[in-house]
C-alpha positions in Angstrom: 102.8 89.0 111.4 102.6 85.2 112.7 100.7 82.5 110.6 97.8 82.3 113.7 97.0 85.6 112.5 96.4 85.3 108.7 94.6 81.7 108.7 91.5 82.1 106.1 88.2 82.5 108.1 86.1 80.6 105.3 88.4 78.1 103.8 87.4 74.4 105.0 89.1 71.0 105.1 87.8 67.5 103.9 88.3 64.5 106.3 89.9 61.5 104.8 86.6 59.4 104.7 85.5 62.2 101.9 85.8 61.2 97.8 87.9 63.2 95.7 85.2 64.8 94.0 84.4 66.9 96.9 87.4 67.7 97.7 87.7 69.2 94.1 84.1 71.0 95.0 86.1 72.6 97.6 89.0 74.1 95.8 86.7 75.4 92.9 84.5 77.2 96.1 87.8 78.8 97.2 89.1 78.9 94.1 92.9 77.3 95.2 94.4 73.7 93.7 94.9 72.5 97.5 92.8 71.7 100.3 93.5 70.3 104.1 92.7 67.0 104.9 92.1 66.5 108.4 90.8 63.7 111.0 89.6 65.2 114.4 92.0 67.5 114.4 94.5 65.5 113.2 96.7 67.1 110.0 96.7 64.2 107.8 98.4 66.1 104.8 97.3 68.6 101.6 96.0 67.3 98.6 95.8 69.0 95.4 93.9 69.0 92.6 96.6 66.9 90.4 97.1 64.6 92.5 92.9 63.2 92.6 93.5 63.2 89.3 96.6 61.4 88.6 94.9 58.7 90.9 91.7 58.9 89.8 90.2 59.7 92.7 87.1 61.3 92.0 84.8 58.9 93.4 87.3 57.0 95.8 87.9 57.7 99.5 90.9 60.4 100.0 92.2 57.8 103.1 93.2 54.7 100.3 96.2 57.2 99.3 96.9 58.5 102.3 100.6 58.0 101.3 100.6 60.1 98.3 99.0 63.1 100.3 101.8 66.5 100.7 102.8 66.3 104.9 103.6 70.4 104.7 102.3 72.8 107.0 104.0 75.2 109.4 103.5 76.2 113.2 101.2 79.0 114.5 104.1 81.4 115.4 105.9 81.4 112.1 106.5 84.4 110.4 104.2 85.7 107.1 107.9 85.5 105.4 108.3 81.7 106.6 105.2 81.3 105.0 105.7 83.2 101.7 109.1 81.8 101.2 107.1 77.7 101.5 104.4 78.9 99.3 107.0 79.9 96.6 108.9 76.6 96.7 106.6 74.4 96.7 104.0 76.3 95.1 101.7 76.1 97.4 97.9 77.9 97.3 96.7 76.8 100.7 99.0 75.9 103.7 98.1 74.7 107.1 98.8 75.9 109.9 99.6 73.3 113.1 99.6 74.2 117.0 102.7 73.7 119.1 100.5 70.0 119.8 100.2 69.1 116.2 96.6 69.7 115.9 95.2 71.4 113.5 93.9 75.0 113.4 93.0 76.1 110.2 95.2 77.1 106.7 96.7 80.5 105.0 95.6 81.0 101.6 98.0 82.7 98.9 94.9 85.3 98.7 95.2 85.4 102.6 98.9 86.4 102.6 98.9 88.7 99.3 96.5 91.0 101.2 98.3 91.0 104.5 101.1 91.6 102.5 99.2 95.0 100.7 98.6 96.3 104.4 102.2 95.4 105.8 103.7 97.5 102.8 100.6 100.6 103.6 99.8 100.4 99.8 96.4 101.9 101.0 97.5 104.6 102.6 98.1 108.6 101.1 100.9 109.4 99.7 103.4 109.2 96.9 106.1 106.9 95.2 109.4 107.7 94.4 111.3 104.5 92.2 115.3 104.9 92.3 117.3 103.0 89.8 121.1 102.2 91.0 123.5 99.6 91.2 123.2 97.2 94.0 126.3 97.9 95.6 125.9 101.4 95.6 122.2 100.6 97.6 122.1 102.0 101.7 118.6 102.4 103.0 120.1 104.5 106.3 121.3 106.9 103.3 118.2 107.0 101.7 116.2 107.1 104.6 118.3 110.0 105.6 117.6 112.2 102.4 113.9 111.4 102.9 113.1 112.4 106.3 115.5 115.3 106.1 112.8 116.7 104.2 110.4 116.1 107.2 108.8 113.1 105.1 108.8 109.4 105.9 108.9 106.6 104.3 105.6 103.6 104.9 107.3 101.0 103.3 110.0 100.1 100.1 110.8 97.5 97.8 113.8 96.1 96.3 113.4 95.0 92.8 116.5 93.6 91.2 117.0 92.6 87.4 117.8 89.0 86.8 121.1 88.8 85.7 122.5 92.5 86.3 123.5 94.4 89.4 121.3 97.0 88.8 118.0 97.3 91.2 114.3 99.6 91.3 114.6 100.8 95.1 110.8 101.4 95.1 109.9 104.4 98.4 106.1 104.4 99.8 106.1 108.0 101.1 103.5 109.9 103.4 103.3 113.0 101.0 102.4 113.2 98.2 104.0 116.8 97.6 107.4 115.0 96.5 109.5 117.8 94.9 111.7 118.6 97.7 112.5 114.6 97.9 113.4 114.2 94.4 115.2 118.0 94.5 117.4 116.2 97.3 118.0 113.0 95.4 119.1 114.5 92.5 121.7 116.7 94.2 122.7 113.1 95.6 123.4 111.9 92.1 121.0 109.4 92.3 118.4 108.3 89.3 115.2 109.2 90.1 113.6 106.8 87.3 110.1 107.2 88.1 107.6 109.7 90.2 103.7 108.7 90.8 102.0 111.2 92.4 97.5 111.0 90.8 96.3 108.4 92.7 95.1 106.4 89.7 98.9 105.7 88.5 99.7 104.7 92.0 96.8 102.1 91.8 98.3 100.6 88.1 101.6 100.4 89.8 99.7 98.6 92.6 98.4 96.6 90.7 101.6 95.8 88.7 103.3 95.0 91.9 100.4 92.6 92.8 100.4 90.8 89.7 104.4 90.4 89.7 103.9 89.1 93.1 101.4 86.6 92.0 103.7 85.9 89.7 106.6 85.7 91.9 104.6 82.7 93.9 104.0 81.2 90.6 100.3 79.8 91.5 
């Protein structure tokens, strides 16, 4: 998934000539703290929210602190991790996305990427979730892949969850059934601890959820 694919249909920009003020109109529309400033085409930078007002820009023109404005963006063919990696450090909620010329095209919104994210990992799709709990050293996805399908089942999509300060890790399995006893059966035999099973759909939309919100709260926005 490249960043041309996942720029926001609806999120605008504001041209330097525009005040503050409606800049900040902008952001509370979209409901992000940054917003594209852009001349013709022309990527000037991103402003944010604290920085019209640690200037006191409300009712001056963005372009008499051009200098002050945030110069980050990435190119149309990056990948959705690129992107979620920038967002993250620099705690980003919009960022723009440039053509291999430099011109503007349009920006990726941490909205934008959290739901291309919930289709990339099939969170939407039927099935089960089986959570393993082991040390990190002991973690091979060919292995587990390998006890999975050998039960003619496949996993959509996992997650790796590791405890801050510990070598232990939540391997986290998507399956496509949701008919998971012969899976578990064959991890146990495997000695490894199956820590958690959601099988009724409305469990697997809390832990959804969950995952969402520790996401959000991995990009720290």
């Amino acid at each position: 998934m490249l960043a041309e694919n996942l720029i926001s249909d609806s999120l605008t920009s504001v041209n330097s000539h525009e005040k503050g003020k409606k800049a900040l109109n902008y952001m509370d529309m979209y409901r992000v703290s940054h917003i594209p400033v852009v001349d013709d085409s022309k990527y000037l930078g991103l402003i944010s929210d604290k920085t019209i007002y640690d200037l006191n820009l409300l009712d001056a023109p963005i372009n008499s602190y051009l200098d002050k404005l945030n110069i980050v963006h990435v190119h149309k063919q990056q990948h959705i991790f690129e992107l979620a990696i920038l967002m993250y450090k620099l705690k980003l909620s919009v960022l723009p996305v440039l053509d291999t010329d430099h011109y503007y095209l349009g920006a990726v919104t941490l909205y934008d990427l959290a739901r291309r994210f919930a289709k990339l990992f099939s969170l939407e799709e039927t099935g089960g979730v089986i959570v393993l709990e082991m040390d990190v050293y002991n973690y091979s996805l060919s292995e587990i892949s390998r006890i999975v399908e050998s039960n003619n089942v496949k996993i959509l999509s996992s997650f790796m969850d590791r405890r801050p300060g510990t070598n232990m890790l939540d391997v986290i399995l998507k399956l496509n059934q949701e008919d998971l006893s012969p899976v578990i059966q064959a991890f146990m035999r495997y000695d490894y601890n199956v820590k958690a099973v959601y099988l009724d759909q409305s469990e697997l939309k809390d832990l959804y959820k969950d995952r969402f919100d520790q996401f959000m709260k991995f990009m720290n926005i």
